[in-house]
N, C-alpha and C positions, 0 to 999 in steps of 0.2 A: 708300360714297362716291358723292355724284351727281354728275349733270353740269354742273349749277349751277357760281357762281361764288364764289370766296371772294376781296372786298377786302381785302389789309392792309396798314393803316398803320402806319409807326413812328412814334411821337410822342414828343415833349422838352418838355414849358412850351410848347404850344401854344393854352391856353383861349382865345385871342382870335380864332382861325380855325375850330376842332377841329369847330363843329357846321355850320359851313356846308360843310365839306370832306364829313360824312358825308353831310348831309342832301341829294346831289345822286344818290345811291346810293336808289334807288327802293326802299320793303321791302317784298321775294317770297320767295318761298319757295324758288327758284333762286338768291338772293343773301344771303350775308351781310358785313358789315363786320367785320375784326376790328382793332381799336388795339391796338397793344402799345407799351404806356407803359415810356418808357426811365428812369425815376425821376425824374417831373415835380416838378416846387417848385410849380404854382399848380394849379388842380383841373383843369388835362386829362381826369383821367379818369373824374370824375364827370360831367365836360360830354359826355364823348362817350358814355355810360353813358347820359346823359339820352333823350338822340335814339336810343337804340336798337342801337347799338355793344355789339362784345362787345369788356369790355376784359381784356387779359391784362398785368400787370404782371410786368416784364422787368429779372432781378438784374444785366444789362449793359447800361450806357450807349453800347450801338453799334448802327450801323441793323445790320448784316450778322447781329449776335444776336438783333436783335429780329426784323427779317426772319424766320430761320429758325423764331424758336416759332412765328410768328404761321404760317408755313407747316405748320408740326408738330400745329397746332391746327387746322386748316382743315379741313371737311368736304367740300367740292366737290372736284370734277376739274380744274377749272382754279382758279389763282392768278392775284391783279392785285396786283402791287405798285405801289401809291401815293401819292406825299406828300404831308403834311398840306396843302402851299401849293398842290397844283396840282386844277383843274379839270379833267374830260376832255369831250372828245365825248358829246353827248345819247345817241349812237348806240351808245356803248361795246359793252352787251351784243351788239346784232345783230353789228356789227363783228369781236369776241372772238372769237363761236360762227361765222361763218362761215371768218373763216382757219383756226381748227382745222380745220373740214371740207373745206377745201381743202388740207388736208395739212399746215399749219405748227403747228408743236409752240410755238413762242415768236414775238414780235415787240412792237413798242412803237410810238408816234405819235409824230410829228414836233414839233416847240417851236414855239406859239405863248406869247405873255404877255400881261399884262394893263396894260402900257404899254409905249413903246419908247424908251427916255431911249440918250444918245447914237447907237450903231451897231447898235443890238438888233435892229435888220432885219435883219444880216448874218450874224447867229448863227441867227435863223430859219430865211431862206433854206438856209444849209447844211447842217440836221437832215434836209431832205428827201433825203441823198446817206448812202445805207446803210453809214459806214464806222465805227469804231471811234470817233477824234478826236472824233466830232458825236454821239456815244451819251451817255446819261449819266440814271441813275436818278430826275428830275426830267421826263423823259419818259415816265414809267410803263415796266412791263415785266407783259406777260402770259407764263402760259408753264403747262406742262400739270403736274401733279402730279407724273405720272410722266418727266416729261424732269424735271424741278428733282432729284427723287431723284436721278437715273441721274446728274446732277452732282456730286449730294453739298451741294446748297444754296449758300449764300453760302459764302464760307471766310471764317471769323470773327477770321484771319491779319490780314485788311485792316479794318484801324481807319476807314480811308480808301479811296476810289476799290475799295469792295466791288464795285457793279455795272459797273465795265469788267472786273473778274479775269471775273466769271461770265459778260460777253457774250466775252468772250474764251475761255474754257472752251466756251462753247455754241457759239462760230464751229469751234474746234480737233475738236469731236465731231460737229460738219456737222448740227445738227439744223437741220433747217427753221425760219428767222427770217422773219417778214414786217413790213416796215416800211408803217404804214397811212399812206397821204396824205392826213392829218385831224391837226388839231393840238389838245393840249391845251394851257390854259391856265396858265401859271408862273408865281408869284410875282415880279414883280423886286425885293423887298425887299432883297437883296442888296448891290444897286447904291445904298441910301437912304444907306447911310454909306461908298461906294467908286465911283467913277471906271467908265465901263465899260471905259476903260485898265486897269485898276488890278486889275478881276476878269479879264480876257483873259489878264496877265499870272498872275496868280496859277495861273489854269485850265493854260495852258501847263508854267509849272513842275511842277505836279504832275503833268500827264502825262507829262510826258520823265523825270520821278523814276520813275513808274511805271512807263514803259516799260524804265528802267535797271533794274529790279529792286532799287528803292531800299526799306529797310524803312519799311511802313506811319506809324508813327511822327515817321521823318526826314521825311516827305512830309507829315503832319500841323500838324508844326511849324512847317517851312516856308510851307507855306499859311496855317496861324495871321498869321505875321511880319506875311504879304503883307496880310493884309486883315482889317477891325472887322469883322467878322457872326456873331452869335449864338456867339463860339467857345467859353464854356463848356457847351453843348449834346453837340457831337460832338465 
């Protein structure tokens, strides 16, 4: 295992993004990209095949599954988990490899996006405040090989809201988190067919289910109700 970095993406019917997401991923021999295709319906994973991606096809339709192979498969020392919609910082790598050498084992960037339709400043703004609520796998998440082990990976429990279980597992084991004050870039496609009303409320609900210790599924549904985006995907 080197010190290098291994990107993984989870992907679902993303061919319409899937090569500009990779191709921001510089190719060294310190990096590689791995896709782990969640049982695409259009050619996801030949497009990401194309550009250089190593694609691993994934017998479950869930990021927290797909997540783990794509960890399971990884040759580097550190992991970047990253979503097919988001952009990161040019600076990623330097950024990575320095907080580890300053002693943090995990940590993520803050939300920027690539428009701001309604209040979407106000969601920005508060990703810069290291708590739980403002966390959320659309911000990337780095973290060491060895600290993601010693967690036991995603828990493939949660159908849904996988990376608050695991930043909340990583808070509860006191590893070293570092939140970088650099922002990547998000999708707001979300918001193309929902109110930023209408996603705040959605987001809320499913946190207070999560936090109730409501099952993955109930919390799945419910978010389904609330909101039109992509919901045969996850």
């Amino acid at each position: 295992m080197t010190s290098g970095i291994s990107i993984i993406i989870p992907a679902v019917d993303e061919a319409a993004i899937i090569q500009k997401t990779i191709r921001q991923f510089k190719d060294s021999e310190n990096l590689e990209v791995v896709v782990v295709d969640g049982g695409s319906k259009d050619n996801t994973a030949s497009m990401a095949a194309e550009v250089g991606a190593i694609v691993i096809p994934c017998p479950i339709r869930s990021r927290a599954a797909q997540l783990n192979l794509g960890a399971s498969k990884a040759k580097h020392s550190l992991l970047f988990f990253v979503h097919a919609d988001v952009i990161v910082p040019d600076s990623y790598q330097d950024d990575i490899q320095k907080s580890v050498r300053n002693g943090y084992e995990a940590g993520c960037y803050r939300s920027g996006y690539d428009r701001y339709p309604g209040l979407m400043r106000i969601n920005a703004y508060l990703t810069r405040f290291n708590l739980l609520s403002f966390r959320g796998g659309d911000q990337t998440l780095f973290i060491t090989k060895k600290a993601f082990q010693a967690l036991g990976g995603y828990n493939e429990y949660y159908t849904i809201m996988e990376d608050y279980d695991l930043l909340r597992r990583l808070q509860k084991a006191k590893i070293p988190f570092e939140l970088i004050q650099k922002d990547v870039v998000i999708s707001t496609r979300k918001y193309d067919s929902n109110s930023w009303l209408r996603v705040q409320i959605a987001n809320g609900v499913a946190m207070f289910m999560f936090k109730g210790g409501m099952h993955p599924e109930k919390i799945k549904q419910a978010y389904k109700r609330l909101l039109n985006y992509r919901q045969e995907n996850y």
